[in-house]
C-alpha positions as CSV (number, residue, x, y, z in Angstrom):
1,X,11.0,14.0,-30.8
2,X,11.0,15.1,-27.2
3,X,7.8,13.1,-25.1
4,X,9.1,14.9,-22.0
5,X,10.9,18.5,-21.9
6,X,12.0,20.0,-18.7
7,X,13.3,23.6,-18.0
8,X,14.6,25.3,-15.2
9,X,13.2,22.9,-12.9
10,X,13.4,24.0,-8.8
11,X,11.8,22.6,-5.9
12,X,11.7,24.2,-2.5
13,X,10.1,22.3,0.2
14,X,9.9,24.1,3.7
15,X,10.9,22.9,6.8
16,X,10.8,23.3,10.4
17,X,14.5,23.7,10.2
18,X,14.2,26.0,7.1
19,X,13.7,25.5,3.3
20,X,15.1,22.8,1.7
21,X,16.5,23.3,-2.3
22,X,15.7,19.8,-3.3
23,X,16.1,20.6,-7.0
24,X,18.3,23.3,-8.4
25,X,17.7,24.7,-11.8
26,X,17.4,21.4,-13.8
27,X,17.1,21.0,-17.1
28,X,17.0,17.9,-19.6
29,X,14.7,16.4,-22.2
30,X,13.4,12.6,-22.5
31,X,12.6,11.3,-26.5
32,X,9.9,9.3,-27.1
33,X,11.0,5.6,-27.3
34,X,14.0,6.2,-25.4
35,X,15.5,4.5,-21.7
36,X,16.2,7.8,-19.8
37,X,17.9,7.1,-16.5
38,X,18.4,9.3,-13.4
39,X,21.0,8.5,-11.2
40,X,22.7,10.0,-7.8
41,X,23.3,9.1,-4.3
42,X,20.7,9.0,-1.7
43,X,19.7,12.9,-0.8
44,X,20.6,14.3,-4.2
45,X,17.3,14.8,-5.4
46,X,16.4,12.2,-8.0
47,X,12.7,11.0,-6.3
48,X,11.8,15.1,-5.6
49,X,12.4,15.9,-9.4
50,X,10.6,13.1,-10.8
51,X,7.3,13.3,-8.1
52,X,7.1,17.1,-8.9
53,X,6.8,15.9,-12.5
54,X,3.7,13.8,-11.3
55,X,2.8,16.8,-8.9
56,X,3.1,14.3,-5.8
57,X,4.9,17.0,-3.1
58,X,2.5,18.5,-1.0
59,X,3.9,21.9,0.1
60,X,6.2,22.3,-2.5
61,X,7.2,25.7,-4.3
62,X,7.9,24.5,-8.1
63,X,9.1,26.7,-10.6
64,X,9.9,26.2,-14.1
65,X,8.2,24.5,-17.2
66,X,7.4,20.7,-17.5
67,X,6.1,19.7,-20.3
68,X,4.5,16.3,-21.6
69,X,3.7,16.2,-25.2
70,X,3.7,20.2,-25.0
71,X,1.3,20.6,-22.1
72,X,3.0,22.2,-19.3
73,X,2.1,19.9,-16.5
74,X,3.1,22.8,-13.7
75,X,0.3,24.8,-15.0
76,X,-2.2,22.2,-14.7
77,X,-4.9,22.0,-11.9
78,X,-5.6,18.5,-9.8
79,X,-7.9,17.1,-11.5
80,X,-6.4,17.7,-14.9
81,X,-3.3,16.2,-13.3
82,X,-5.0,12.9,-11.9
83,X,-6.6,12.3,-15.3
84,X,-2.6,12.1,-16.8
85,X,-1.5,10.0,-14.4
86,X,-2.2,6.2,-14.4
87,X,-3.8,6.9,-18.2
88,X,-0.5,8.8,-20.2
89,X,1.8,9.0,-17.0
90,X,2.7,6.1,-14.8
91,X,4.9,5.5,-11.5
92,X,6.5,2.9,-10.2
93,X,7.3,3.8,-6.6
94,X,10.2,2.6,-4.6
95,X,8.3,1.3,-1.5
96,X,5.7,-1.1,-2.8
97,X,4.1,-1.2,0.7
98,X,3.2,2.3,1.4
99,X,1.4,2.3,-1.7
100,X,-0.9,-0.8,-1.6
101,X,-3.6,-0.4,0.6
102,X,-3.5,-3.3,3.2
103,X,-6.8,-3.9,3.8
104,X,-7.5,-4.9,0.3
105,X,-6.9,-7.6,-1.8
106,X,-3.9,-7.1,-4.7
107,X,-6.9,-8.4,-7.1
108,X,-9.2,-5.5,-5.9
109,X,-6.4,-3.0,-6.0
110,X,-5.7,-3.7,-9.9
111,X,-8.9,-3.7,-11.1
112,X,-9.8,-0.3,-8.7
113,X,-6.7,1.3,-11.1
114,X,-8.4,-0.1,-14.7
115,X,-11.7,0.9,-14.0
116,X,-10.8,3.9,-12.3
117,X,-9.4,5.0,-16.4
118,X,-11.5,2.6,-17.8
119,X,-15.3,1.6,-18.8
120,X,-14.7,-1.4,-18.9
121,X,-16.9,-4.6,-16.4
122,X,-14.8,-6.1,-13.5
123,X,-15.2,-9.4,-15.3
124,X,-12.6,-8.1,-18.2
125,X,-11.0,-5.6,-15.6
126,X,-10.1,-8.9,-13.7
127,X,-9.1,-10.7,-16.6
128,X,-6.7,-8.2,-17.4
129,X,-5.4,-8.0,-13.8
130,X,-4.5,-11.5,-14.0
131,X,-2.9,-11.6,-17.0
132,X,-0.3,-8.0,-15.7
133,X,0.3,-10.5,-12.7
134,X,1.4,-13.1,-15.0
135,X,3.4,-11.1,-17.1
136,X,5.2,-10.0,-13.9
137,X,5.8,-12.9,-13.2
138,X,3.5,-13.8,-10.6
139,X,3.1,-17.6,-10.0
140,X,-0.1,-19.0,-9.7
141,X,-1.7,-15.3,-10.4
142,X,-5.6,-17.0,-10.7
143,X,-5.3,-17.8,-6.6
144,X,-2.5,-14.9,-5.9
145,X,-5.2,-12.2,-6.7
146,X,-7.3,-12.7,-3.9
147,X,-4.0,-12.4,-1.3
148,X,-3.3,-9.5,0.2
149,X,-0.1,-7.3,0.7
150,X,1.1,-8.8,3.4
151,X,0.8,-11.8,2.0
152,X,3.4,-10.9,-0.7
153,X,7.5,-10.5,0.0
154,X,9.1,-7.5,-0.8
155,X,9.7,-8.0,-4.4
156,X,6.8,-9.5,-5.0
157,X,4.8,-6.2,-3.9
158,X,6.7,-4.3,-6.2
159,X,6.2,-6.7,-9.1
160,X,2.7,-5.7,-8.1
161,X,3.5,-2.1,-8.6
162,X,4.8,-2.2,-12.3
163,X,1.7,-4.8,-13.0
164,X,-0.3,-1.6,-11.8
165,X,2.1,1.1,-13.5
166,X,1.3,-1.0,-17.0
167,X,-2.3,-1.8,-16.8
168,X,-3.7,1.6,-18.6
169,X,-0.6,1.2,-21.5
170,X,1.1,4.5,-20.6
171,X,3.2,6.6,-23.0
172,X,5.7,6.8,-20.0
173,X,6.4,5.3,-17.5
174,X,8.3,6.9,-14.4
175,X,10.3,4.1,-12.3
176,X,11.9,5.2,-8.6
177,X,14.2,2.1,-7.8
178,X,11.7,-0.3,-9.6
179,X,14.4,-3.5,-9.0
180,X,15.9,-2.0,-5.3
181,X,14.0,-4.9,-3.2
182,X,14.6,-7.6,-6.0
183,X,16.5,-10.4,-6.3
184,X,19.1,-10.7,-9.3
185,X,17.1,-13.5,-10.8
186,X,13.5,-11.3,-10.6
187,X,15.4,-7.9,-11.3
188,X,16.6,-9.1,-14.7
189,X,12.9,-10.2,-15.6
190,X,11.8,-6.6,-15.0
191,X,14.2,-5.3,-16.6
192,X,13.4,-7.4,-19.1
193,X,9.7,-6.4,-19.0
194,X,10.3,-2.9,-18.8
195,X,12.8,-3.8,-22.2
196,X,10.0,-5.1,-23.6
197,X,7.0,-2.3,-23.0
198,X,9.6,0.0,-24.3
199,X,9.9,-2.4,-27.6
200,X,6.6,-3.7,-28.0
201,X,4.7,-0.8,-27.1
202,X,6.7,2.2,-27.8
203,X,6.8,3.1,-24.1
204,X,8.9,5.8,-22.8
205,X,10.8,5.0,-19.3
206,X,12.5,7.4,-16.8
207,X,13.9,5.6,-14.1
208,X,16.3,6.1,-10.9
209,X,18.7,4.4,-9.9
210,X,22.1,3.9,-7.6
211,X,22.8,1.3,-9.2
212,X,25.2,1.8,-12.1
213,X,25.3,-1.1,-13.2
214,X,21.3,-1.5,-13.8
215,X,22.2,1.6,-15.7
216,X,24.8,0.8,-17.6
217,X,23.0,-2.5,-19.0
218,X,19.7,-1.0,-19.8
219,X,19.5,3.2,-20.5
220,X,20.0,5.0,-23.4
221,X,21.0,8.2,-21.9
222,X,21.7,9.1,-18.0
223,X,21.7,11.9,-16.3
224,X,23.4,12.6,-13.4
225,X,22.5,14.4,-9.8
226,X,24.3,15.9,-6.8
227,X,22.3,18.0,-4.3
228,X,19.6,18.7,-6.7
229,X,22.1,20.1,-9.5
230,X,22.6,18.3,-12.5
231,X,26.6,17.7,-12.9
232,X,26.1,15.3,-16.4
233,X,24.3,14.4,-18.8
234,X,24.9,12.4,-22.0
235,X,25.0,8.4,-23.3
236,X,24.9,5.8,-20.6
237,X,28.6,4.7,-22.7
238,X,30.2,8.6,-22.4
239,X,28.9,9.1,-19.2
240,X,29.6,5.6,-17.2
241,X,33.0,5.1,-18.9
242,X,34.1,8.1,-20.4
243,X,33.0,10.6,-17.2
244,X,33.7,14.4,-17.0
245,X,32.4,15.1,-14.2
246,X,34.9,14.5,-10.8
247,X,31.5,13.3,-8.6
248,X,30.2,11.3,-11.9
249,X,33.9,9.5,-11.6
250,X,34.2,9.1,-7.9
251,X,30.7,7.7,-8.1
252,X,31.5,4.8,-10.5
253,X,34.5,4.6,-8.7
254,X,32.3,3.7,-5.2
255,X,30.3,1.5,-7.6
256,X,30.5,-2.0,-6.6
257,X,30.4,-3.2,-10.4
258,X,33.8,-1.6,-11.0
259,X,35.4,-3.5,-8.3
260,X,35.2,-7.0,-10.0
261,X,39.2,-7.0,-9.8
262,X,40.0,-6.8,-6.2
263,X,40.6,-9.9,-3.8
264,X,37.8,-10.7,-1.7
265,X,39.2,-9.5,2.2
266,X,36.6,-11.6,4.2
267,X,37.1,-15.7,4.4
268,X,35.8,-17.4,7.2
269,X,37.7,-20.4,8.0
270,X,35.6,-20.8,11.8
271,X,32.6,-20.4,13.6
272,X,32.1,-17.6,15.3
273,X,31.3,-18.5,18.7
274,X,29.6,-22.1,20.1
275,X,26.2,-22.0,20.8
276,X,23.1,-20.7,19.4
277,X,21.2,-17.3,20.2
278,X,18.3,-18.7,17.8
279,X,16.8,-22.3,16.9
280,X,14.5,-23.7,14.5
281,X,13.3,-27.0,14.6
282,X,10.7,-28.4,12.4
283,X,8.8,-25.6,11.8
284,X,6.6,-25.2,9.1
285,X,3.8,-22.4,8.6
286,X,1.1,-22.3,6.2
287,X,-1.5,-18.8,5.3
288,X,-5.1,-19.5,4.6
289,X,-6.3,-17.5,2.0
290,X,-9.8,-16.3,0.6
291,X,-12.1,-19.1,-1.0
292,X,-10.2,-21.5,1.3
293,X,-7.0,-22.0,-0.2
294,X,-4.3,-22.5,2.1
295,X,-0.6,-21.9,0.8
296,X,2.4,-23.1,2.5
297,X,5.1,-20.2,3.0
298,X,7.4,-22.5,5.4
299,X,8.2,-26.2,4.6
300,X,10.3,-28.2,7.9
301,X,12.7,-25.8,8.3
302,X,15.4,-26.2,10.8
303,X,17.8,-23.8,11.5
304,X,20.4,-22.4,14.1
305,X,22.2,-18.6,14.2
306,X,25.2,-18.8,16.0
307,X,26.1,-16.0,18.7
308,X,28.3,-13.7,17.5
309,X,27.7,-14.6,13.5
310,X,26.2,-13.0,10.5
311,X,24.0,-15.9,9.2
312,X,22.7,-14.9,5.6
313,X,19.4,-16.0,4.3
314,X,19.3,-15.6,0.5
315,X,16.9,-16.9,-2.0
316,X,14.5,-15.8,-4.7
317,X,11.5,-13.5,-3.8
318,X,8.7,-15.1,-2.5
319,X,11.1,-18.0,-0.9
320,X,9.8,-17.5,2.1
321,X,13.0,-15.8,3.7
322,X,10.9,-12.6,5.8
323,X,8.4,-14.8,7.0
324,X,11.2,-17.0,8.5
325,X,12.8,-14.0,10.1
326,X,9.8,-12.9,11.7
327,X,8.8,-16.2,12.9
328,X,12.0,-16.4,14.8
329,X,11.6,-12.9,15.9
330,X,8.4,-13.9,17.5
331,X,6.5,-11.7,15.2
332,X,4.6,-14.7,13.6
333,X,3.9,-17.8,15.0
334,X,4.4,-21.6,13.2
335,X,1.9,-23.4,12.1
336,X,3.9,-26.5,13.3
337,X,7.8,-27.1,15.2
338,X,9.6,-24.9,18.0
339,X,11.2,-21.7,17.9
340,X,14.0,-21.5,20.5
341,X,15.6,-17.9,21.7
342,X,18.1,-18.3,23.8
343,X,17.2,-22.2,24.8
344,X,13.6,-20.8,25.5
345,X,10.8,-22.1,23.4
346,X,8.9,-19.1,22.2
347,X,5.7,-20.2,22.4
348,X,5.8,-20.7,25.8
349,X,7.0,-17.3,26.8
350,X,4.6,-15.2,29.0
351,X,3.5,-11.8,28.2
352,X,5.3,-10.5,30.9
353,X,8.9,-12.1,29.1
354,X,7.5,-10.6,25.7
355,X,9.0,-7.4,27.2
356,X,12.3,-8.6,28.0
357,X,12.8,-10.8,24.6
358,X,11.7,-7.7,22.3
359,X,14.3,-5.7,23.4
360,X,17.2,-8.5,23.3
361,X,15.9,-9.1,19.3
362,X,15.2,-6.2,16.5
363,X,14.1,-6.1,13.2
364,X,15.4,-4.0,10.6
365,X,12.3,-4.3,7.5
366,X,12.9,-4.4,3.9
367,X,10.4,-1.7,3.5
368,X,11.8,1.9,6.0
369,X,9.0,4.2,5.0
370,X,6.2,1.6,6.2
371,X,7.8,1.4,9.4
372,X,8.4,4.5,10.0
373,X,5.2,6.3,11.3
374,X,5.0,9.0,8.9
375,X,3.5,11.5,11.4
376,X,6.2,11.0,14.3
377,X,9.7,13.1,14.2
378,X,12.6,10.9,13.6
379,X,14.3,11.6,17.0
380,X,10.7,10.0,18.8
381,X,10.9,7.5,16.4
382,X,14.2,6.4,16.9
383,X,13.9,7.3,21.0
384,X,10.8,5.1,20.9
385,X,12.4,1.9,22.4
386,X,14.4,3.6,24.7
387,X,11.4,5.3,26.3
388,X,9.4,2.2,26.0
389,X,11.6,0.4,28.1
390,X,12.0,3.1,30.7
391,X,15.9,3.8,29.9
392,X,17.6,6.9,31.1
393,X,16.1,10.4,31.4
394,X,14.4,12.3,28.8
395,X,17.8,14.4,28.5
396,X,19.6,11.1,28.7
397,X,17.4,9.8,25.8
398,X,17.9,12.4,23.3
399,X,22.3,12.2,23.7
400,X,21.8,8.9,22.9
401,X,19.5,9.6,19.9
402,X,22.0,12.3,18.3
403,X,24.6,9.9,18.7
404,X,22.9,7.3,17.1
405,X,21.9,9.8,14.2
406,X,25.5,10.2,13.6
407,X,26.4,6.6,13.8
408,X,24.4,5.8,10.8
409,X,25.2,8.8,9.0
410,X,22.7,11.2,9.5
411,X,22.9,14.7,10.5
412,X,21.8,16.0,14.3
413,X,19.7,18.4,12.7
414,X,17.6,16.1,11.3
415,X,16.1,15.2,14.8
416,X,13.3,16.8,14.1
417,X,12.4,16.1,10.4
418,X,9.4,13.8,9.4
419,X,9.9,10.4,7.6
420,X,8.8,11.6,4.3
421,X,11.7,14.8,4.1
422,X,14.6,12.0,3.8
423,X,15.3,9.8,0.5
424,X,14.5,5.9,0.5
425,X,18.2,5.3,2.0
426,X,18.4,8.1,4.6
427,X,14.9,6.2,5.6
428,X,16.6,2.9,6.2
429,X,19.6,4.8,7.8
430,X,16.7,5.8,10.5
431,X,15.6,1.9,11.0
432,X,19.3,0.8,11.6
433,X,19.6,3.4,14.4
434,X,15.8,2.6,16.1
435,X,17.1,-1.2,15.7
436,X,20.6,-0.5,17.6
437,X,19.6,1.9,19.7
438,X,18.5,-1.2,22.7
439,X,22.4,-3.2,22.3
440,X,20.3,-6.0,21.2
441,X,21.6,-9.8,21.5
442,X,20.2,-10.2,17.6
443,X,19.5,-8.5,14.9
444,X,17.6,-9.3,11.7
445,X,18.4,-7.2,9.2
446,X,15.7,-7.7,6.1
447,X,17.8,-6.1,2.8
448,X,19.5,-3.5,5.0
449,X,21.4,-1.9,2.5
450,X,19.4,-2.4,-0.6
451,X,17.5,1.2,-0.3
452,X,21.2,2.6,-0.3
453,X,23.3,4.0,-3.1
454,X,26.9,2.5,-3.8
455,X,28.3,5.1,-1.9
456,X,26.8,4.6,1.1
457,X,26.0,0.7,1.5
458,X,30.3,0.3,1.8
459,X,29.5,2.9,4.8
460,X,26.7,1.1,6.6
461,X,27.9,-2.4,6.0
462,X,31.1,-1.1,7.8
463,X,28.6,0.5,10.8
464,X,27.2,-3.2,11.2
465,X,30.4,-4.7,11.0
466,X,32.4,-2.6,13.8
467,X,28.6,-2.9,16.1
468,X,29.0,-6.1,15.8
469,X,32.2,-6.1,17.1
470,X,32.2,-4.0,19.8
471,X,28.6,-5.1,21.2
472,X,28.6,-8.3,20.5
473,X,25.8,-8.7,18.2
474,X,24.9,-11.4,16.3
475,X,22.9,-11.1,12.9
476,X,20.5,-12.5,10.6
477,X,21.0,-10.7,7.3
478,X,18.5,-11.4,4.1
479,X,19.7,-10.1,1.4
480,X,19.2,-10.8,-2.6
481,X,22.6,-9.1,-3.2
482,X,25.0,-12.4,-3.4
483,X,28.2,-10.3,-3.1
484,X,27.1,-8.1,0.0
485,X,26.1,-12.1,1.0
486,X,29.6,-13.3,0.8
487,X,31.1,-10.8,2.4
488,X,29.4,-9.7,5.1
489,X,27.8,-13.4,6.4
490,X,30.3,-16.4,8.1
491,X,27.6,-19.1,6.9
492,X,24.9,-18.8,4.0
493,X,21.5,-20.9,4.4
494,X,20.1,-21.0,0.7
495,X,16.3,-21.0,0.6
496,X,13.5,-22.1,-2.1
497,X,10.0,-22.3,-2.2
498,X,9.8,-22.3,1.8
499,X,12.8,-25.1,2.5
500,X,16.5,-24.3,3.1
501,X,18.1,-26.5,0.5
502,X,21.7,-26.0,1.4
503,X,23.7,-24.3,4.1
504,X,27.5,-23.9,4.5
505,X,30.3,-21.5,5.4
506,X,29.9,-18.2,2.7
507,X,33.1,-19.2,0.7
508,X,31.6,-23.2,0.2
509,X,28.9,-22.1,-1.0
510,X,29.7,-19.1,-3.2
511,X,32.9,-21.2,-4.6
512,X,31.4,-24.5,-4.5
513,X,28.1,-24.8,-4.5
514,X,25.9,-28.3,-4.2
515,X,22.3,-27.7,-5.2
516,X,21.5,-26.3,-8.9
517,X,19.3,-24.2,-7.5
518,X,22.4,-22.7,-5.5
519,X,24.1,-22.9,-8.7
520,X,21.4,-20.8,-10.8
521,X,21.1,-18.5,-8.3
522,X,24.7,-17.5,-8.4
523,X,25.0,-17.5,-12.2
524,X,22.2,-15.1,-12.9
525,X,23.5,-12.7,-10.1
526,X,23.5,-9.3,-12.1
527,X,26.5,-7.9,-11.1
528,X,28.4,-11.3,-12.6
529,X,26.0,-11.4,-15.8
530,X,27.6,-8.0,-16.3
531,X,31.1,-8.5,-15.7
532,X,31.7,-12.2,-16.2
533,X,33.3,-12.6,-12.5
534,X,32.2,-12.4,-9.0
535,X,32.4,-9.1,-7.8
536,X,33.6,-8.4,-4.7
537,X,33.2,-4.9,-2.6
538,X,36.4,-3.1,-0.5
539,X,35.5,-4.2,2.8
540,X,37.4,-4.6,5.9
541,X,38.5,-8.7,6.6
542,X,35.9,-10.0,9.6
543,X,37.2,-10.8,12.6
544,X,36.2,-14.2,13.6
545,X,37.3,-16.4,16.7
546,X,36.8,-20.1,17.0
């Protein structure tokens, strides 16, 4: 029996530039019980279709019939539509940030959700908080739900999201990317959770998806999109092995879990260059909390990024590996030790150098829509540092803008568009450019490519590679993605609960590995869980000079 039926779905959305068809005539049905899964490359539709379902586009024209449990959602008004979401209807965005409020607590912002549905006192609402946090694996959720957002990495914010999405027991539950800023360790466990709601509680999930492998290991039936047109539908098997569709195939052929065969092009055998950009010595950091509980995010670490290298940080979520990163970009300062750019401590840098060492190191965040003002154009956006640090003419500025839209990927016409008209990847595309756009001495990339479809990542990961190359830029790249790790990154640094436990050329420490931390991290890698063997993407070797 059909929980979900939709007909003749189309969404217009207009723009500046003219009216976008983000959905074209798309049909499907989801049965109750079942794993429904939406997959696509960035752009072809998949978060429009499923946030017109929710009625979440402002400005849209929708036409066609939605209907949950034979109530045609389209027809309802928004109050009838708010009382279906969060109680029958959940969502699991794909940028946890943007959708917890930062000045309150995580705590506050459950219990807000339960009683919002719910008669129920905030002494049982709270109990009930805690207990989603735990289940989402949340350490320590009794002290963790009075920490705010910020507080939290990446995946934990989004294990805060699906704590949310379950606390009212939905009959379905959509999820955008729910496992995109996860490690493999943590995306497993929700995909184990979300297993488990479906078993235990006869939920219903709908989720997106560019990664086929996710797919293939966890969905009953996909369907699959290309600029808002449905081109297959059918069994994850028929569909991801047995594919009729020419785009279906050339997208599992992209797909990074189908490359588990091919040599890995990329060894390093030498360092890079002498000398480092970047040095940490000794530094520790701690976060005071409410009640007067003080956590420790940073444990001694000491560290150095090599010019010219791509030094990965990789470790669990929560490790501590993006408050690192932005205490060596400047953007947080240690509690204790001495953070060197350059030879320069940091610390002791005037505001008058401020200006000088932002533009010589950018960040590129884990989370693109939160950094992205959502009320600027892209082309101000991404012009912003060039203006800020008085470069060129206005005329001058907006050449180098369009070419930097095209570097990454983007279209020229999309200058003037607004953060929210591009999908989660095009978003990060838009970050990368803002980041480059200065020639900086270092970059620190936070999960650059994990927004981006299997398609694309190859694409970008080759755009860093050949900047690198021909500017001279040296990286710091976080990633949870161990086989984007080994290839991309000369040494790996291997972090848990706030210390780096082992570091070594990429090849040591993906072949040979000391720690069993190291060792369980590489083991419950997805991709490897699924195929048996490292995978390894079609990337060009790195050149590398001693």
């Amino acid at each position: 029996m059909s929980i979900l039926e939709v007909s003749r779905l189309h969404v217009d959305i207009p723009t500046e530039n003219g009216t976008v068809h983000a959905v074209k005539d798309v049909s499907f049905d989801v049965n109750e019980g079942e794993f429904f899964g939406i997959v696509g490359e960035s752009g072809s539709g998949k978060s429009v279709l499923v946030q017109s379902v929710m009625g979440l586009i402002p400005n849209a024209r929708t036409t066609g019939e939605v209907r949950f449990r034979g109530e045609d959602l389209l027809s309802l008004n928004a109050e009838q539509l708010r009382r279906k979401r969060g109680r029958e209807i959940s969502m699991i965005f794909q940028d946890p940030l943007s959708s917890l409020h930062p000045q309150y607590t995580i705590g506050w912002q459950l219990v807000e959700q339960i009683r919002a549905h719910d008669k129920v006192s905030k002494q049982a609402a709270k109990a009930r908080a805690i207990q989603l946090l735990e289940k989402v694996h949340i350490a320590d959720a009794q002290s963790r739900f009075d920490a705010y957002p910020h507080q939290f990495s990446g995946g934990m914010r989004q294990r805060v999201m699906i704590a949310m999405s379950l606390s009212l027991d939905p009959a379905l539950i959509i999820a955008d990317e729910p496992t995109t800023a996860l490690d493999s360790t943590v995306q497993a466990q929700i995909l184990q959770l979300l297993g488990e709601m479906k078993e235990d509680f006869g939920a219903t999930v709908l989720m997106i998806s560019h990664d086929l492998s996710v797919m293939a290991s966890v969905a009953d039936r996909v369907m699959v999109m290309y600029h808002g047109e449905q081109v297959e539908l059918g069994t994850s098997t028929n569909v991801l092995t047995r594919p009729q569709d020419p785009y279906t195939a050339a997208l599992i052929e992209s797909s990074s879990f189908t490359q588990s065969e091919r040599q890995s092009p990329i060894e390093p055998t030498a360092d890079p260059a002498p000398g480092p950009i970047a040095e940490v010595k000794d530094v520790s950091l701690s976060f005071s909390q409410r009640r007067g509980v003080t956590r420790k995010v940073l444990d001694g670490i000491n560290l150095e990024v090599r010019r010219g290298e791509t030094l990965g940080l990789v470790g669990e979520s929560g490790c501590g590996k993006t408050t690192l990163a932005r205490t060596i970009a400047g953007l947080v300062q240690p509690s204790e030790g001495i953070v060197r750019f350059d030879g320069t401590d940091v610390s002791q840098i005037k505001r008058a150098q401020w200006r000088r060492m932002r533009q010589r190191v950018q960040v590129v965040f884990q989370d693109p829509f939160s950094s992205l003002n959502p009320k600027r154009r892209v082309g101000s956006i991404i012009e912003d540092p060039l203006r800020v640090h008085g470069m060129g003419t206005a005329r001058e500025r907006q050449r180098r803008v369009l070419e930097l839209l095209e570097l990454v990927g983007l279209d020229p016409e999309h200058y003037n568009r607004f953060p929210s008209q591009f999908s989660g990847g095009q978003r990060q595309r838009i970050g990368i450019a803002r980041a480059i756009a200065l020639n900086p001495d270092l970059v620190i990339l936070d999960e650059p490519v994990s927004a981006l479809d299997v398609t694309v990542q190859a694409q970008v990961l080759q755009l860093l590679d050949d900047l690198q190359r021909d500017l001279g830029l040296t990286y710091l790249f976080i990633s949870h993605d161990l086989a984007v790790v080994r290839h991309m990154c000369d040494r790996i640094a291997v972090m848990e609960s706030g210390r780096i436990i082992e570091l070594d050329n990429a090849g040591t420490i993906y072949n040979s590995p000391r720690e069993p931390f190291t060792k369980r991290l590489l083991a419950a890698s997805f991709l490897e869980t699924l195929t048996g063997e490292a995978p390894d993407l079609e990337l060009p070797a790195k050149e590398v000079t001693s």
